[in-house]
Every structure is written in structure tokens, then in C-alpha cells.
N, C-alpha and C positions, 0 to 999 in steps of 0.2 A: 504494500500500500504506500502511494506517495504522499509525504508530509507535506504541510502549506501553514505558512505561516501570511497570515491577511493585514497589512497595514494600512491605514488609512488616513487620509491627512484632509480632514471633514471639509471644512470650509468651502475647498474647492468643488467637492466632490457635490456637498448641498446644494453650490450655485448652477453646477450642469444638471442635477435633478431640477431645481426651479425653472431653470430652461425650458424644462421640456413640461412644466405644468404640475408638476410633482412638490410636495411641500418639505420634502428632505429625501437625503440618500437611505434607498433601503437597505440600510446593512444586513439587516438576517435575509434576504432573501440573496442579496450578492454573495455572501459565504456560501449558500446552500448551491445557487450555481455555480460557484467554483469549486464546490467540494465535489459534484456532479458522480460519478461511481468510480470507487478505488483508489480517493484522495482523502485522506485524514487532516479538517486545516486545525492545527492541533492549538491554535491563538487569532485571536482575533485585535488588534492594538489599533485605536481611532483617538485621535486628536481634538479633546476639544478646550477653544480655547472660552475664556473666562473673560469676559469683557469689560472694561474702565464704567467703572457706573458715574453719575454724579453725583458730585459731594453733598448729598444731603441724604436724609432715611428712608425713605420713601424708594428713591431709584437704588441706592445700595441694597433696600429688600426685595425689592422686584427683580435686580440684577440676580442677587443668590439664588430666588426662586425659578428663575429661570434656567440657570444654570442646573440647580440640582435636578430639575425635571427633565433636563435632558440627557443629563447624567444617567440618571434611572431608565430612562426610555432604552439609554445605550446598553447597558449593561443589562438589561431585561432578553434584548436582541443579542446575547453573548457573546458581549465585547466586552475590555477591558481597558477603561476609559484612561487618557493621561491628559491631566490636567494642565492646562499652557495660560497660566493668568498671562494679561498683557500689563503693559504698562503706560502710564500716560507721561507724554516726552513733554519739553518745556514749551514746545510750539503749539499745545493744545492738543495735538493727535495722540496716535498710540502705535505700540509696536509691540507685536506676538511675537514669541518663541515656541511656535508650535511644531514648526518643520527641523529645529534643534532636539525637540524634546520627541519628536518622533523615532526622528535617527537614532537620538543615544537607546532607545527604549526598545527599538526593532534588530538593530546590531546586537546588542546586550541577549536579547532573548535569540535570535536566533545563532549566534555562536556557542550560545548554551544548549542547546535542542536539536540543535543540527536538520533541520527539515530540509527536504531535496531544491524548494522552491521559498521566496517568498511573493508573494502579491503585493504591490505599490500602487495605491489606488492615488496617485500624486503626477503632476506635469510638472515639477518645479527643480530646475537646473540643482538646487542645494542639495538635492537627495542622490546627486550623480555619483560624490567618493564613496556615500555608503552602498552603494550598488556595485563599485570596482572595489569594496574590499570583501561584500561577501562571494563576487565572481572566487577572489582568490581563496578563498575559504571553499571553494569549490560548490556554495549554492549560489543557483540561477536565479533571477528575478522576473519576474513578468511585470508590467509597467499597465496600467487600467487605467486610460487618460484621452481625451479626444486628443490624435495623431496631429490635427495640426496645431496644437495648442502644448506638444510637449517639448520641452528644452530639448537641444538637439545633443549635448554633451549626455543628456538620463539615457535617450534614444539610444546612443551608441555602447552605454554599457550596459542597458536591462538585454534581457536573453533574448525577449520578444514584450511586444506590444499589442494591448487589449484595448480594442477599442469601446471605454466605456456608453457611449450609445449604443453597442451592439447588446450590452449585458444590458442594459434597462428595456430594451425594446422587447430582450426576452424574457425579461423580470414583468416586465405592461402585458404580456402575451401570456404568461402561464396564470396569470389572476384574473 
């Protein structure tokens, strides 16, 4: 049986399900199609990031509550959620670490586990050295990203490329 380890770097992944009319990524159902007959995915790792509330009670309560219910939602769908607070920079904005906290979390488990594959449900060029070091670790990656939207540097070290409208259309097709 091949092992699979499923990573997922949300954010992006929910904007291409809202695309296409959908109100988030269905992770239980994207694992069950990739596990499909005589793949074990034996972890599921999804990013989500924890967003800058405003400074007063009211949005800091609704910011938690929102978070933690999707938390639950995630981990309900058997994932195992890692949390990416952001931060608010001096110029008003914010900046996530969730494509950091992904990596260190998907390397980490899968040099421990050793599974034949891992799943990168991510298009983002930052995720390209952790895909050139588990090549050398001798697992493959498969890349789950619209093709013309992925870094061309991830492109040339994942094994192969899944084109994430192909899984959702067959995720919209089986329900």
C-alpha cells in the first residue's frame, strides 16, 4: 500500500474553491480522492492562518470564534490543523507565516514517516526547497495547484502536477 502524506496551504486552496462557487476547500473529500484504492494518506497537515482582529473586544471575540470554528470544522474533516497567527506590520497590514509553518510541519512529519509521496495542495514558489529536499530523501511530491498559476521553480521539483480543478470537478461530480 502507498503512503501519502496530504499538505495543504488553505488560503489559496479556499480562494480557487470560491472561484468556482464553492464556500471552502473540501478537504475530507480531496483526501478520500486521493487516497482512491491502495493509498494509505496516513496525515492530513492544513494551514490555517489566525487573522489580526481589531483592537477592541468585540472583533478580538469574533476573530477567536471564528477561528476556533474552523478549527473544529478542520479537524472534524481529519486534519490536523497548524496554526499561522499573523501579525500586524507598522504600515497597518499584516503578514502570515503560514507557508513557513507549513514546511517546517510537512518536512518534520514526513522525514519521520517516511511515506512514498507527499500531496502539496500549494502554487507558491516558497514551498520549492522543501520539495528538492524530500526528492532527496527519496519521496516524490505531487503539486495540487491550477498549472498556470504554479511557481515555475515548485513545477520543476514536484514529481508531477494535479490539476486542482480536475479534483473539484470530480469532488462536484461524485455528490
Amino acid at each position: 500500500m502507498i503512503r501519502k502524506i496530504f499538505a495543504i496551504d488553505l488560503t489559496p486552496c479556499d480562494l480557487v474553491a470560491r472561484d468556482r462557487g464553492a464556500h471552502f476547500f473540501p478537504v475530507e473529500q480531496a483526501r478520500e480522492l486521493i487516497a482512491g484504492n491502495d493509498v494509505d494518506v496516513i496525515e492530513t497537515l492544513v494551514t490555517l492562518v489566525e487573522r489580526v482582529a481589531d483592537d477592541n473586544p468585540e472583533s478580538i471575540a469574533t476573530n477567536k470564534q471564528n477561528f476556533t470554528r474552523k478549527q473544529h470544522a478542520l479537524e472534524e474533516a481529519g486534519a490536523r490543523v497548524i496554526r499561522a497567527p499573523a501579525k500586524r506590520l507598522p504600515d497597518g497590514g499584516f503578514k502570515q507565516s503560514d507557508d513557513q509553518r507549513l514546511v517546517i510541519a510537512t518536512l518534520s512529519l514526513a522525514l519521520r514517516l517516511r511515506p512514498e509521496f507527499v500531496v502539496l495542495a500549494a502554487a507558491d514558489g516558497d514551498f520549492a526547497p522543501m520539495v528538492w529536499e524530500l526528492r532527496n530523501e527519496g519521496i516524490r511530491t505531487e503539486v495540487l495547484a491550477r498549472p498556470q498559476m504554479l511557481a515555475s521553480d515548485l513545477r520543476r521539483a514536484a514529481y508531477s502536477v494535479i490539476d486542482i480543478d480536475d479534483v473539484l470537478t470530480a469532488i462536484e461530480g461524485a455528490n
